[in-house]
C-alpha positions as CSV (number, residue, x, y, z in Angstrom):
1,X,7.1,-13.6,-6.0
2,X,4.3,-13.5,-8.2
3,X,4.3,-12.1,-11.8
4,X,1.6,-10.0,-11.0
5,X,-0.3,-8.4,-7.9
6,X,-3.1,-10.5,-6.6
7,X,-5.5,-7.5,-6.7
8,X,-6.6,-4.7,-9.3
9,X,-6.9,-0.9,-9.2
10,X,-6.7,1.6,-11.2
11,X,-3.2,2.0,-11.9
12,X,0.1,1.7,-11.1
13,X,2.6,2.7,-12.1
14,X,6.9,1.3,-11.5
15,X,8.8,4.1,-10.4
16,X,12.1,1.4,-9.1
17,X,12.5,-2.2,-8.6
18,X,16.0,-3.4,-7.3
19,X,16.8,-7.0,-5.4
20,X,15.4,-5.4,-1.7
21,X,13.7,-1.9,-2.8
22,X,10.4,-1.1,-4.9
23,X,9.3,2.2,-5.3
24,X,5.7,2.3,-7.2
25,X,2.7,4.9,-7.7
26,X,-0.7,3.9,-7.5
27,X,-4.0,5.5,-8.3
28,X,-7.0,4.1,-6.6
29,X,-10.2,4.5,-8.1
30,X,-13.1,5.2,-5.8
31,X,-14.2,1.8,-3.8
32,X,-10.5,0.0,-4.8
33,X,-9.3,-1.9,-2.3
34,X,-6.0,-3.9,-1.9
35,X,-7.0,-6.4,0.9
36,X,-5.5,-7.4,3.6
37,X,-2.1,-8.4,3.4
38,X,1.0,-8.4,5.3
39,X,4.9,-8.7,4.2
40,X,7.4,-10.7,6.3
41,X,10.7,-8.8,5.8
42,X,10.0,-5.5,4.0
43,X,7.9,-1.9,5.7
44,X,5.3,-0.5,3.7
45,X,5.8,3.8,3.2
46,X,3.3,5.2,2.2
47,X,2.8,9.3,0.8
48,X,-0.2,10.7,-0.3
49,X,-0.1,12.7,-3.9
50,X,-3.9,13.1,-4.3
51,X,-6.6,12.1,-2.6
52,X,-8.1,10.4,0.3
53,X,-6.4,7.2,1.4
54,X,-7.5,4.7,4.2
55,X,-5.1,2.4,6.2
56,X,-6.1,-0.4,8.5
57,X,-4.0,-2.6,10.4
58,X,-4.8,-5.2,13.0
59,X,-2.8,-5.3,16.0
60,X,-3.9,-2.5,17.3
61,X,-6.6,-2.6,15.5
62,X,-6.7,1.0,13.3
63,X,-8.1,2.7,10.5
64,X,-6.1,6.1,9.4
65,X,-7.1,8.3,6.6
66,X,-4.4,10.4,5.3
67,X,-4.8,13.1,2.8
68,X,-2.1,14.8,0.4
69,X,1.4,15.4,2.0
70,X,0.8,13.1,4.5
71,X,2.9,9.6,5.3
72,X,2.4,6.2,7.2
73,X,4.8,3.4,7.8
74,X,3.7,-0.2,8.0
75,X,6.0,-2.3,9.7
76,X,6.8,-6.1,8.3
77,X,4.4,-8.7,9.6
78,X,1.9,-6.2,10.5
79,X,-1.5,-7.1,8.3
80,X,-3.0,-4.1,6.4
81,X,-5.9,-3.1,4.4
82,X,-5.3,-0.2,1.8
83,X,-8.4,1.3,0.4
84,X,-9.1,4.8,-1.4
85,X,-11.2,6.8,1.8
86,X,-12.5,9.5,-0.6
87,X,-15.1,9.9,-3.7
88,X,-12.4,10.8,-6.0
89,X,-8.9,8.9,-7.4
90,X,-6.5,8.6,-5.2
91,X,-2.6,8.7,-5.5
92,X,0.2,7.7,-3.6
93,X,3.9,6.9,-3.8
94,X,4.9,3.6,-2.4
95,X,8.4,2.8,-0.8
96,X,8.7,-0.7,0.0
97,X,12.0,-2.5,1.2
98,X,14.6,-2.9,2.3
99,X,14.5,-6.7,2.2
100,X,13.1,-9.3,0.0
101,X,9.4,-8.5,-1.5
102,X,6.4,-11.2,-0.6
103,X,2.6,-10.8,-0.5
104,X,1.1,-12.9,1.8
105,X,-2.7,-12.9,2.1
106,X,-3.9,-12.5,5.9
107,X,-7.6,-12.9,6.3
């Protein structure tokens, strides 16, 4: 695992990191993007604090804007494109395990 994330936002912020589980909040500034990506062995939950936020995937091909209170699951292997989908910050709380964290690009 890298030292760092291979993209930038706004913030984020650690919440928990074990062996198999991260927990993290981000804030997404209007027009941040973290781009396509997928993970091998852990899922992806996502839940909306504030904001607008835009999940694609490919495979089906989909693009799902959530808003506040609202949750999505990515499922490992699955590439995804997380992107703010509003004008203002956006904020969510991210759940990622249970398994061994990677980042692999996926273009």
């Amino acid at each position: 695992m890298a030292a760092a994330d291979p993209f930038k936002v706004k913030h984020v912020e650690p919440v928990l990191k074990s062996s198999d589980v991260r927990v993290r909040i981000f804030t997404l500034a209007p027009g941040d993007t973290i781009p396509w990506h997928y993970h091998q062995q852990i899922a992806d939950h996502f839940f909306v604090l504030e904001g607008v936020l835009s999940i694609s995937t490919r495979e089906p091909a989909l693009t799902r804007k959530l808003s506040v209170g609202q949750t999505y699951k990515i499922v490992p292997g699955r590439a995804h494109l997380v992107a703010n989908g509003g004008n203002h910050d956006c904020r969510f709380l991210l759940l990622q395990g249970v398994g061994t964290y990677d980042w692999n690009p996926a273009e």
